[in-house]
N, CA, C and O of each residue as an XYZ file, in Angstrom:
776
protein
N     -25.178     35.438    -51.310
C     -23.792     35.506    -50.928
C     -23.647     35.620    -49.421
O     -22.737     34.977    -48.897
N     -24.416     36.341    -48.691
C     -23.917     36.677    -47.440
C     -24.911     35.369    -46.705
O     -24.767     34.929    -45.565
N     -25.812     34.976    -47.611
C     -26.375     32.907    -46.786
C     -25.115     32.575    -46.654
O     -24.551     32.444    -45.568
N     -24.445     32.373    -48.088
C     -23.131     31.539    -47.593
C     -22.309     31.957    -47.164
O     -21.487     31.076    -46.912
N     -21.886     33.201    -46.802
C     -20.685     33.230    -45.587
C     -21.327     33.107    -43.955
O     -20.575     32.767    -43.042
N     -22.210     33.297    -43.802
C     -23.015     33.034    -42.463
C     -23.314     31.548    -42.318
O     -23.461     31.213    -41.143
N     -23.469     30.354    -43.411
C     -23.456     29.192    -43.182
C     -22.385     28.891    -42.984
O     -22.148     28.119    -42.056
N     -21.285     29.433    -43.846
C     -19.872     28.743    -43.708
C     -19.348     29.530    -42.153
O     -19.086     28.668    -41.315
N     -19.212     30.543    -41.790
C     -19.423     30.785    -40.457
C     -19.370     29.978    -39.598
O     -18.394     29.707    -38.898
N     -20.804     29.350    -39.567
C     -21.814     29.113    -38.528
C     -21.066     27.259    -38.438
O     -20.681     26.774    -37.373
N     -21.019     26.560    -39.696
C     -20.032     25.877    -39.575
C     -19.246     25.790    -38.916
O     -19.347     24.850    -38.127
N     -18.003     26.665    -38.806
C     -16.799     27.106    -38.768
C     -16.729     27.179    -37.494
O     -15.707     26.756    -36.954
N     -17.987     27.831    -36.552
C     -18.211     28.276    -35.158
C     -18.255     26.702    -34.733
O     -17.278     26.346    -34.074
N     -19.323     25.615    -35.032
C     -19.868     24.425    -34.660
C     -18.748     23.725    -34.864
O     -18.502     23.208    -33.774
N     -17.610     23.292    -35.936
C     -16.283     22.683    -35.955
C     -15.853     23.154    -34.582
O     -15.796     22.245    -33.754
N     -15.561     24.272    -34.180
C     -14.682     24.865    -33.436
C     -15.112     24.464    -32.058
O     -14.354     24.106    -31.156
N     -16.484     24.572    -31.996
C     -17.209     24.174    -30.759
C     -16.874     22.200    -30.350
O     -16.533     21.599    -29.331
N     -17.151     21.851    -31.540
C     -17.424     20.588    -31.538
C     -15.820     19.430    -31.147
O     -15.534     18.365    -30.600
N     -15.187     20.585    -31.887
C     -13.380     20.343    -31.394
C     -12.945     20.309    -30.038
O     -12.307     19.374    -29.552
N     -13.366     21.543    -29.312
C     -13.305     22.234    -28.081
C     -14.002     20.962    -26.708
O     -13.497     20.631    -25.636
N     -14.847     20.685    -27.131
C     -16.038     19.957    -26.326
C     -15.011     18.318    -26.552
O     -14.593     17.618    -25.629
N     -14.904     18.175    -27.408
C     -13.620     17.067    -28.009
C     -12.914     16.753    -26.975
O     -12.971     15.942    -26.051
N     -12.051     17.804    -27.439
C     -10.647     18.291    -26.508
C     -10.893     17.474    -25.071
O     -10.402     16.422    -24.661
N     -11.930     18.467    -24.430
C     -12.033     18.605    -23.111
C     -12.765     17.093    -22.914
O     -12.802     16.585    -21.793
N     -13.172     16.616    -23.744
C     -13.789     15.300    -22.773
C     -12.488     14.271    -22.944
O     -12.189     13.509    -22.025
N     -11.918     14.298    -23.894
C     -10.547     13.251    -24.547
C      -9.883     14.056    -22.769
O     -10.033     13.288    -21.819
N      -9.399     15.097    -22.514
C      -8.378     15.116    -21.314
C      -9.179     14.726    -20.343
O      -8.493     13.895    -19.748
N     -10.597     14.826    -19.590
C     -10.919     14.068    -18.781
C     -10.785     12.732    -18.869
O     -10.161     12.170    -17.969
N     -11.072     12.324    -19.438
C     -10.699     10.295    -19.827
C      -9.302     10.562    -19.678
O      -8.853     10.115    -18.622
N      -8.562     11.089    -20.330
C      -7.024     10.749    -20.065
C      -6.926     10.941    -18.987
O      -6.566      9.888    -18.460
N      -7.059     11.879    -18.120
C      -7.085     12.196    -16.765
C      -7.676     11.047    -15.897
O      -6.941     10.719    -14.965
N      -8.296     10.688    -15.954
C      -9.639      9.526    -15.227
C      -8.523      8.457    -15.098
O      -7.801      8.115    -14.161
N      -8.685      7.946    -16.751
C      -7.518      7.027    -17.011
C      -6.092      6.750    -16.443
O      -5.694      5.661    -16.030
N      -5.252      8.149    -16.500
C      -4.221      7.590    -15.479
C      -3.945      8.067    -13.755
O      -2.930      8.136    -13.062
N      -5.314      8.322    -13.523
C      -5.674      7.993    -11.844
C      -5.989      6.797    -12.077
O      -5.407      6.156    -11.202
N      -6.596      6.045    -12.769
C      -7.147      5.095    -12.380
C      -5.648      3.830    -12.191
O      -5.266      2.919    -11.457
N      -5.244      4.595    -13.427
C      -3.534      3.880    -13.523
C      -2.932      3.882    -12.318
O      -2.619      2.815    -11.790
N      -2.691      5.076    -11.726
C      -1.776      5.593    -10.674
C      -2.674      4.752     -9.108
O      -1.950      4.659     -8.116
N      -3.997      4.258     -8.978
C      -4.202      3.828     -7.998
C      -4.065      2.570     -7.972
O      -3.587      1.919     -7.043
N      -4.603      2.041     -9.300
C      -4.037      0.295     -9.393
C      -2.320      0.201     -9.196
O      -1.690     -0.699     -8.643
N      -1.838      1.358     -9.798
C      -0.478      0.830     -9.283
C      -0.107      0.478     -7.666
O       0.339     -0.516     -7.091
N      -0.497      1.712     -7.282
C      -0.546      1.924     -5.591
C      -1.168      0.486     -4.904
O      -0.472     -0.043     -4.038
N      -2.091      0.031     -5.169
C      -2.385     -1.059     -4.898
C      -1.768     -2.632     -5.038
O      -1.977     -3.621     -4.336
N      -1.000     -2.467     -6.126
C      -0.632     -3.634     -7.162
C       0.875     -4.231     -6.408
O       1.142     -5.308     -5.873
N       1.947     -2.572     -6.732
C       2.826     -2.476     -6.726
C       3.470     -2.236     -4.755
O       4.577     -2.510     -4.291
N       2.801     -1.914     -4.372
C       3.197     -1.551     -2.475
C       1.897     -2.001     -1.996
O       1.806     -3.189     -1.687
N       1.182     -1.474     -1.916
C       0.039     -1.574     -0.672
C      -0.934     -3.160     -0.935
O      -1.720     -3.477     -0.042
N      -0.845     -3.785     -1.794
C      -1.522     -4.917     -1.595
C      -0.633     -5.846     -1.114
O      -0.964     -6.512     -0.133
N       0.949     -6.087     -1.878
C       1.903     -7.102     -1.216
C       2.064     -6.412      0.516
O       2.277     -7.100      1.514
N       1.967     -5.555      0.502
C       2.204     -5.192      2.140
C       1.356     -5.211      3.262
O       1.605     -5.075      4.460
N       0.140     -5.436      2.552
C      -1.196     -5.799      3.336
C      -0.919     -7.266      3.704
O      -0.905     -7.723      4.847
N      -0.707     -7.915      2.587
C      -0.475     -9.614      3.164
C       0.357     -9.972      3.484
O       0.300    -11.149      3.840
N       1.811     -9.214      3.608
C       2.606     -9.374      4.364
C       2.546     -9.285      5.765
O       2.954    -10.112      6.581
N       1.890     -7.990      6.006
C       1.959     -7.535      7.214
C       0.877     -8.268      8.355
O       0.967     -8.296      9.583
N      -0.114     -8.812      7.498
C      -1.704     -9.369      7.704
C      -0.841    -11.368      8.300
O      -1.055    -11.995      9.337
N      -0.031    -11.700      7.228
C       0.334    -12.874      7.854
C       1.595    -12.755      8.607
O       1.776    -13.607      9.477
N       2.597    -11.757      8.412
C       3.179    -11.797      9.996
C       2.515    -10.900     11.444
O       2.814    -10.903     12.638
N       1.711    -10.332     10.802
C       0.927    -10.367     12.288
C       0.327    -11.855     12.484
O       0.951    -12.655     13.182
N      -0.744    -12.178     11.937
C      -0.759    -13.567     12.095
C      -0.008    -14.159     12.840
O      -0.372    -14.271     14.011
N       1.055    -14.634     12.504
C       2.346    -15.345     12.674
C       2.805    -15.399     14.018
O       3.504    -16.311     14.460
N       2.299    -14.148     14.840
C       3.065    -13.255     15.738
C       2.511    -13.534     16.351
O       3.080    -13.801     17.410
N       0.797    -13.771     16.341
C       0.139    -13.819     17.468
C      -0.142    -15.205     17.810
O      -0.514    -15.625     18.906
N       0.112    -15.967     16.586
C       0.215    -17.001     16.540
C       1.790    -17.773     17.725
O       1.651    -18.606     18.621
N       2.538    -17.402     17.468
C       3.627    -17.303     18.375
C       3.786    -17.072     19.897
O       4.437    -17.680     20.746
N       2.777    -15.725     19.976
C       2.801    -15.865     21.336
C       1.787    -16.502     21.835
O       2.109    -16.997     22.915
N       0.607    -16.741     21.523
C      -0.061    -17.340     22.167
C       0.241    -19.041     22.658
O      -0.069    -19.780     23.592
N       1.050    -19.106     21.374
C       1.597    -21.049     21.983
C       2.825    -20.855     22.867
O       2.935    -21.108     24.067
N       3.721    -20.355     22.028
C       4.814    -20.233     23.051
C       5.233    -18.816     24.543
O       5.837    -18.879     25.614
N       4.768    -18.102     24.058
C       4.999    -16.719     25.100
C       4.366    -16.911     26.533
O       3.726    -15.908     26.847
N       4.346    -18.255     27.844
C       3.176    -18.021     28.750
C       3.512    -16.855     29.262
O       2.727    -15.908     29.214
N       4.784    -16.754     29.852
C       5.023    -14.909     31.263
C       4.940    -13.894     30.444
O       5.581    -12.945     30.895
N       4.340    -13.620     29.247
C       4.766    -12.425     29.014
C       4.455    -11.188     30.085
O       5.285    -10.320     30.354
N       3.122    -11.259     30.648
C       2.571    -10.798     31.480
C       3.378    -10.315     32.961
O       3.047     -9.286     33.550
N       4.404    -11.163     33.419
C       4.921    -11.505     34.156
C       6.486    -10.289     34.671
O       7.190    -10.329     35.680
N       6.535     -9.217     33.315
C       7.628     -8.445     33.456
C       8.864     -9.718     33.743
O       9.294     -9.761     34.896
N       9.488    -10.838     32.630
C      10.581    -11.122     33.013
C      11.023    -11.130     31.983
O      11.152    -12.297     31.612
N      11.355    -10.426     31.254
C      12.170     -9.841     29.775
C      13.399     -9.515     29.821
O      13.992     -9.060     28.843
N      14.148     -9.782     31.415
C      15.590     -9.098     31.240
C      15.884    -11.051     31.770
O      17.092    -11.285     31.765
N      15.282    -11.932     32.053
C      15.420    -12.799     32.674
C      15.921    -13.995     31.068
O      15.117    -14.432     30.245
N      17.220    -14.201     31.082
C      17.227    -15.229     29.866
C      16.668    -16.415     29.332
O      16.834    -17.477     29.931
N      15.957    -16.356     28.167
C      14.885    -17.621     27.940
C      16.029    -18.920     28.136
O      17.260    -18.903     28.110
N      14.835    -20.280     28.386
C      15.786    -21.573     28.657
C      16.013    -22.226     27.182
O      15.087    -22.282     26.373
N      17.460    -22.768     26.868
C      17.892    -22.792     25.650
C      16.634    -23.957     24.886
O      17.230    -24.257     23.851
N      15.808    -24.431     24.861
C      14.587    -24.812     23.801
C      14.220    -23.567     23.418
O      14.346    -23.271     22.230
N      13.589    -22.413     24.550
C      12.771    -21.415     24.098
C      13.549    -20.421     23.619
O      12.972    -19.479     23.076
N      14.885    -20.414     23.705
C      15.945    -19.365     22.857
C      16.029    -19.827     21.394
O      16.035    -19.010     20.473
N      16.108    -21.447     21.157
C      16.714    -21.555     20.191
C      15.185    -21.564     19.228
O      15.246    -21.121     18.081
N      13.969    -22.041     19.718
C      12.754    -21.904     18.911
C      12.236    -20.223     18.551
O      11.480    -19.872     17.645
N      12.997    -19.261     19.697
C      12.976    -18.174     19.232
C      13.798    -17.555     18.290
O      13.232    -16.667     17.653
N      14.988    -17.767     18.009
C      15.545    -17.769     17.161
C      15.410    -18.643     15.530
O      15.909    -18.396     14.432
N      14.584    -19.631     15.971
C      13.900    -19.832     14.344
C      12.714    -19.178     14.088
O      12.491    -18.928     12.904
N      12.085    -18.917     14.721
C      10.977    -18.002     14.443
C      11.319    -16.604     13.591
O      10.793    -16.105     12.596
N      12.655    -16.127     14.595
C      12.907    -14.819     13.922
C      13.828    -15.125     12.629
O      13.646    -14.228     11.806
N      14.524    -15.846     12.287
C      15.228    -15.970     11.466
C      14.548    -16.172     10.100
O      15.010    -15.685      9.068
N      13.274    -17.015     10.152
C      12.817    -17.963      9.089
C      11.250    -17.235      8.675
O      10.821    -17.364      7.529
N      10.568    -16.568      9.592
C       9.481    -16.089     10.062
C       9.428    -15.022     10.072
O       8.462    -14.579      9.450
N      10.297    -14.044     10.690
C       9.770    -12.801     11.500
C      10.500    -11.619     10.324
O       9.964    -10.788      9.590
N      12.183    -12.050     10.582
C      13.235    -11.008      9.807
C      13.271    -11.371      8.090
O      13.720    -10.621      7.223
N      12.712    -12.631      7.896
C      11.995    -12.352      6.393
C      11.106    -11.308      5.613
O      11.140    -10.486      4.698
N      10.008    -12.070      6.899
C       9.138    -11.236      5.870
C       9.183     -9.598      6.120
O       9.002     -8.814      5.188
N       9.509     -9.060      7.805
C       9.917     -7.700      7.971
C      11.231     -6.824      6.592
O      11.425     -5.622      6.414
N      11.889     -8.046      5.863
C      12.789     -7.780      4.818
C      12.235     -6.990      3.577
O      12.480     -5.916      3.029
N      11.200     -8.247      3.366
C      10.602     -8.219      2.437
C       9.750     -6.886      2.313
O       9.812     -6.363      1.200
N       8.976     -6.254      3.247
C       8.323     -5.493      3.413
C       8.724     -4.147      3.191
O       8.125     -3.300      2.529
N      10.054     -4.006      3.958
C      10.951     -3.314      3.848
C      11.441     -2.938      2.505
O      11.431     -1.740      2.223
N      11.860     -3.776      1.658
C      12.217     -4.265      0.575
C      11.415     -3.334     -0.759
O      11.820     -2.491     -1.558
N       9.921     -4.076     -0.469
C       8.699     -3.177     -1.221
C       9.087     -1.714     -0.945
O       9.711     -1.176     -1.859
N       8.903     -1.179     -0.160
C       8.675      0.115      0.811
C       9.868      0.928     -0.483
O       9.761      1.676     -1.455
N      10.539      0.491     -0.025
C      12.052      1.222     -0.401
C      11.798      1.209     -1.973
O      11.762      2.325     -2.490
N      11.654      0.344     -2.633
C      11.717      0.040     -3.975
C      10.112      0.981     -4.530
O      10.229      1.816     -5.427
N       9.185      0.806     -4.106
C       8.287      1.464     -4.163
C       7.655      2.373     -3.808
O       6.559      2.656     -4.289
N       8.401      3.202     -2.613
C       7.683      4.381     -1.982
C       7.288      5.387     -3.112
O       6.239      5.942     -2.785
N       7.678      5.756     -4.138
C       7.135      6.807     -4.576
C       5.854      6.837     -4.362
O       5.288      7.905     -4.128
N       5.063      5.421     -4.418
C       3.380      5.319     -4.398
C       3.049      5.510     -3.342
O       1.819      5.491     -3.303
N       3.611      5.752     -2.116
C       3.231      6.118     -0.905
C       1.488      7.004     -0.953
O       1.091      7.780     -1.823
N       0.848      6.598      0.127
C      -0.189      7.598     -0.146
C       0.392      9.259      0.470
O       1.105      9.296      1.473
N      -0.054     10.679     -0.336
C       0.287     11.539      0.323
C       1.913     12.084      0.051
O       2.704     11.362     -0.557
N       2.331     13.521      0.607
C       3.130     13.939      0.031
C       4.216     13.693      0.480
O       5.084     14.187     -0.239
N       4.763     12.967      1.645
C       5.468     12.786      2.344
C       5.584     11.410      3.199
O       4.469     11.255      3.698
N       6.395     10.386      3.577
C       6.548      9.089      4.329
C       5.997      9.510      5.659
O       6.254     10.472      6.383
N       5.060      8.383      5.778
C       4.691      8.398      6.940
C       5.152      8.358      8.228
O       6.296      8.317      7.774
N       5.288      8.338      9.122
C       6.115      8.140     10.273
C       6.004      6.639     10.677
O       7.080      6.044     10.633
N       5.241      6.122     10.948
C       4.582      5.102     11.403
C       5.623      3.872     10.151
O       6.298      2.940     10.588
N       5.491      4.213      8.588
C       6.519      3.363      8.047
C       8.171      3.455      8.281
O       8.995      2.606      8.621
N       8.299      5.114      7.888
C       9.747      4.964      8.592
C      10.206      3.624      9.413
O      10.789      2.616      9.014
N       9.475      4.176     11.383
C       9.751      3.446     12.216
C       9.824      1.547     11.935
O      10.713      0.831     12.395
N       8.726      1.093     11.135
C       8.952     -0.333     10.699
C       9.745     -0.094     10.032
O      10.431     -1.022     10.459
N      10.564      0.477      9.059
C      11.658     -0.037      8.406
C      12.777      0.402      8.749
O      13.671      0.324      7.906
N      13.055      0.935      9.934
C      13.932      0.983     11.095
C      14.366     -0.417     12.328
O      15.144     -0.743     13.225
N      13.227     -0.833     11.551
C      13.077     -1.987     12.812
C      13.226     -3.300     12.130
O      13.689     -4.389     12.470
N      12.642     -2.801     10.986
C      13.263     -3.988      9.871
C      14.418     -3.840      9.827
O      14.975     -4.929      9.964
N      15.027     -3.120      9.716
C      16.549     -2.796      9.546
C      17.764     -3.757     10.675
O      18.649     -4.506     10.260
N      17.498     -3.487     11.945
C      17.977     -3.899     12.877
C      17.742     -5.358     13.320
O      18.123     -5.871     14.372
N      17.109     -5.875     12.413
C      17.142     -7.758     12.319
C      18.475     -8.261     11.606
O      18.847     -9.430     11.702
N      19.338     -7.049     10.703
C      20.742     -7.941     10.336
C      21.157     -7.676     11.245
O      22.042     -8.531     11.207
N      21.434     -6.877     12.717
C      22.333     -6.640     13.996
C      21.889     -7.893     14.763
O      22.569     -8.868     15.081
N      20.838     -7.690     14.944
C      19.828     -9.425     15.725
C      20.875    -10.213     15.440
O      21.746    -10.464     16.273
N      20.875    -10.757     14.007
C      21.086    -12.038     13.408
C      22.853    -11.871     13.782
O      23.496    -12.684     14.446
N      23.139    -11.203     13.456
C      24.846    -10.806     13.499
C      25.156    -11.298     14.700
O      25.941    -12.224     14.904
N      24.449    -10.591     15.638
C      24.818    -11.178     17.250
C      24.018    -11.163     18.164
O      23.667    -10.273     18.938
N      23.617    -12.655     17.990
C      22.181    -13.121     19.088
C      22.447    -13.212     20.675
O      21.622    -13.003     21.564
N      23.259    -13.430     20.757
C      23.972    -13.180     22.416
C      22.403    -13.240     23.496
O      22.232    -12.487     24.455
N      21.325    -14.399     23.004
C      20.289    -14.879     23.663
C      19.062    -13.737     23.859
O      18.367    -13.575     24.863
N      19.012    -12.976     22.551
C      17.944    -12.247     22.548
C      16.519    -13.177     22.446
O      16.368    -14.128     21.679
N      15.562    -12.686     23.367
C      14.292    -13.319     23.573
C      13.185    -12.427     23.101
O      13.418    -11.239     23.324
N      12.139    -12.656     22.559
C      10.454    -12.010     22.109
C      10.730    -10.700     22.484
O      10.499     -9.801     21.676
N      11.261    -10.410     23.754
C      10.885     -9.053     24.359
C      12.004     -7.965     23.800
O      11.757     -6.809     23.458
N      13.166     -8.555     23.795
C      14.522     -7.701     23.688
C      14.926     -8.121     22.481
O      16.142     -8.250     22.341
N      14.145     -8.399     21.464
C      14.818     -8.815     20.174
C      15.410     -7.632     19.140
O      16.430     -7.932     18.519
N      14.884     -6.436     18.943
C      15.517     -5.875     18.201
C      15.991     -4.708     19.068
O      15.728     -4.493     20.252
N      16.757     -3.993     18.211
C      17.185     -2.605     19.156
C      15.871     -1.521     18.696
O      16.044     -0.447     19.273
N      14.713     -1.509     17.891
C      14.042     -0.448     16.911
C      12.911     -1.524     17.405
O      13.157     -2.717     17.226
N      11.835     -1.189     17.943
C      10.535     -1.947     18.765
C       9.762     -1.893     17.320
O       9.813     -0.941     16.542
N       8.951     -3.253     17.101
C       7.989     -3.181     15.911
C       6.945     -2.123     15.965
O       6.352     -2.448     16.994
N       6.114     -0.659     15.337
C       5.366     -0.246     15.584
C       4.262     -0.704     15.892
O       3.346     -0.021     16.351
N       4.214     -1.928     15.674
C       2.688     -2.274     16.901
C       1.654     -2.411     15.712
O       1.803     -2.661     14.516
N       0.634     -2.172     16.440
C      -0.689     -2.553     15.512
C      -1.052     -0.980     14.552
O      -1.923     -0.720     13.721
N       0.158     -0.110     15.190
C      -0.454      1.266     14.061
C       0.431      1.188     12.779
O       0.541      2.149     12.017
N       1.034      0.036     12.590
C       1.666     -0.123     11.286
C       0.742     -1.044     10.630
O       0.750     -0.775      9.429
N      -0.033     -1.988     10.880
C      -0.846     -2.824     10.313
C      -2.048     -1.802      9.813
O      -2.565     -1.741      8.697
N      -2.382     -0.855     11.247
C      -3.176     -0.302     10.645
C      -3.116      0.789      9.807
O      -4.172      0.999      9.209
N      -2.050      1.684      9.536
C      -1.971      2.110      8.083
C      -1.990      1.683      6.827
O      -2.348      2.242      5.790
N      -1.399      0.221      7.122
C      -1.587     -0.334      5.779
C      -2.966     -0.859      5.068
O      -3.283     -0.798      3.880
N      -3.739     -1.436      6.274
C      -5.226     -1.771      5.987
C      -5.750     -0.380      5.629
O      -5.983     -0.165      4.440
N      -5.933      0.458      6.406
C      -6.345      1.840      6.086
C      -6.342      2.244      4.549
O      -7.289      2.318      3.766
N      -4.911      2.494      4.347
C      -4.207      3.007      2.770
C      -4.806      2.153      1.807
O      -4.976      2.525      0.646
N      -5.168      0.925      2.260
C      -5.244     -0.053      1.350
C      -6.725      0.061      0.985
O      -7.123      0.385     -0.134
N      -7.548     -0.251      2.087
C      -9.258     -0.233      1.988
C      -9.320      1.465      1.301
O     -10.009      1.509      0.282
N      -8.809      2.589      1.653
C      -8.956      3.925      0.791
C      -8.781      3.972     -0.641
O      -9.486      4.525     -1.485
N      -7.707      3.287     -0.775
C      -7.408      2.715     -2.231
C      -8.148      2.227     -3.332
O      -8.485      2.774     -4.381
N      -8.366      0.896     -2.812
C      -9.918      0.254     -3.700
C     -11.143      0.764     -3.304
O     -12.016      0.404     -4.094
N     -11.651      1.599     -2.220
C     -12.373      2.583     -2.695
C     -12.579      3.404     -3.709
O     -13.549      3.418     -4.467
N     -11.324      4.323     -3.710
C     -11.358      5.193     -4.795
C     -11.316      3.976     -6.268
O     -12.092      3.801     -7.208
N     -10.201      3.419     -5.923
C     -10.502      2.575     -7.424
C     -11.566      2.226     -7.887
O     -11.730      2.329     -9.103
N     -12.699      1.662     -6.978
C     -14.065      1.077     -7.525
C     -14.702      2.406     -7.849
O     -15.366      2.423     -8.885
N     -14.624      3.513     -7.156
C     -15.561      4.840     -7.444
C     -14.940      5.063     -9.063
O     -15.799      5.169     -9.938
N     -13.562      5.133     -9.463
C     -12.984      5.862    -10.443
C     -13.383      4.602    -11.272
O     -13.786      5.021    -12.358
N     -13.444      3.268    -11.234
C     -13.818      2.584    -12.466
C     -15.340      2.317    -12.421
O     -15.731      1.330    -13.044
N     -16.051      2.907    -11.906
C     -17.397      2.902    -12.053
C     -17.666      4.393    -12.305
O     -18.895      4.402    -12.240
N     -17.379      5.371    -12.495
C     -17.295      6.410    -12.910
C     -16.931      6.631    -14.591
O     -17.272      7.496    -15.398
N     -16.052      5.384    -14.694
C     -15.630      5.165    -16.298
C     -16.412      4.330    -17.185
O     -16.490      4.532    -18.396
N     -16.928      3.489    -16.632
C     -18.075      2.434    -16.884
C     -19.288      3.709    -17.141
O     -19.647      3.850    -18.310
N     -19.937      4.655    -16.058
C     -20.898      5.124    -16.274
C     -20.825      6.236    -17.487
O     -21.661      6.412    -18.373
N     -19.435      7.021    -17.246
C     -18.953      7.399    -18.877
C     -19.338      7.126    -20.608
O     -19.820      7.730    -21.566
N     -18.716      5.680    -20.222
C     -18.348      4.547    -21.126
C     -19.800      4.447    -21.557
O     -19.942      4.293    -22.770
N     -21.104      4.511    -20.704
C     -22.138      3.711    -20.877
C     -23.055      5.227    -21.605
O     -23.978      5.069    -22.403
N     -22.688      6.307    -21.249
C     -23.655      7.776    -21.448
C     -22.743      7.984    -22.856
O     -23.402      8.496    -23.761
N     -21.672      7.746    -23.115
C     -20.866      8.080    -24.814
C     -22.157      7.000    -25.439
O     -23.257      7.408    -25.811
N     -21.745      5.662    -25.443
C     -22.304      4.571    -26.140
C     -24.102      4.686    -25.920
O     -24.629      3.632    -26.275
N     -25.016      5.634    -25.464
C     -26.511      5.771    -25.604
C     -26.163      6.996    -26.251
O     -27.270      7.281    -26.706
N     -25.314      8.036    -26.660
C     -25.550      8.971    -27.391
C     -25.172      8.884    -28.745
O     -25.517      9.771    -29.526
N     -24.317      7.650    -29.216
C     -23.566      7.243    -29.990
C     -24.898      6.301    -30.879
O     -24.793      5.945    -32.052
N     -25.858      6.088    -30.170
C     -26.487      4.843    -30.734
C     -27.572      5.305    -31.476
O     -28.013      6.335    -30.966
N     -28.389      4.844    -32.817
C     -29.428      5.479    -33.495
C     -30.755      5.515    -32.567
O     -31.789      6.036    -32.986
């Protein structure tokens, strides 16, 4: 009699154990699982369209000045461009520049929750401040040139480079967290096997 209440016990202990050990590996995978969710989004949803946004209007930009911009060098930015180089500047920004700065903008707003971190960066703010001030541009061009085009200055190359940054951190962690699930995936399935 007392074999079988000490087997049924001992049972009873090993269910309980075996539940427990359960439990806790099922919430790590769930856990794993929707980081892994939450970074592909981050990637998917903001930081990859904004990488190639930002990657081909920089492009675009430098592309721009290097054919058309010769004085930049020259400090004559208060001096009015001659109407070819006003009006080719004005398709640039119209078709080129205040698009895709829209668009970017656009993401940002619609998607910041995925922002990396607990709070907006500064560095985005300021671009979508500056995105902003391309409908005033467009409203009233009154012969704005490369230099004096918006009232909100593009942040420069430290907006490109947050986004490359955020972005390369990103699929880091993503490749670590899905090779972490793979190596999981692979230590269940050799303990699983006869």
């Amino acid at each position: 009699m007392i074999a079988a209440i000490a087997t049924t016990c001992a049972s009873a202990v090993v269910a309980i154990m075996a539940y427990r050990m359960n439990h806790k590996g099922e919430i790590r995978r769930s856990t794993r699982k929707a980081r892994i969710d939450w970074v592909s989004s981050q990637l998917k949803d903001l930081y990859g369209p904004l990488l190639v946004l930002a990657e081909t209007n920089e492009k675009a930009w430098r592309e721009y000045c290097g054919r058309y911009i010769m004085r930049s060098d020259l400090g004559l930015a208060d001096i009015p461009l001659p109407e070819l180089e006003e009006e080719r500047w004005r398709t640039w920004v119209e078709k080129v520049f205040a698009p895709t700065a829209q668009k970017m903008r656009e993401i940002i707003t619609a998607r910041g929750d995925l922002i990396i971190g607990g709070e907006m960066p500064p560095v985005v703010l300021e671009f979508c401040a500056h995105a902003m001030t391309y409908e005033a541009l467009l409203a009233n061009w009154d012969g704005a040139g490369p230099r004096k085009s918006t009232l909100i200055r593009h942040p420069g190359n430290r907006f490109l480079s947050y986004v490359r940054e955020s972005y390369e951190s990103l699929k880091a962690e993503q490749e670590i967290l899905l090779n972490e699930a793979r190596e999981t995936g692979r230590t269940v399935a050799d303990q699983l096997a006869p």
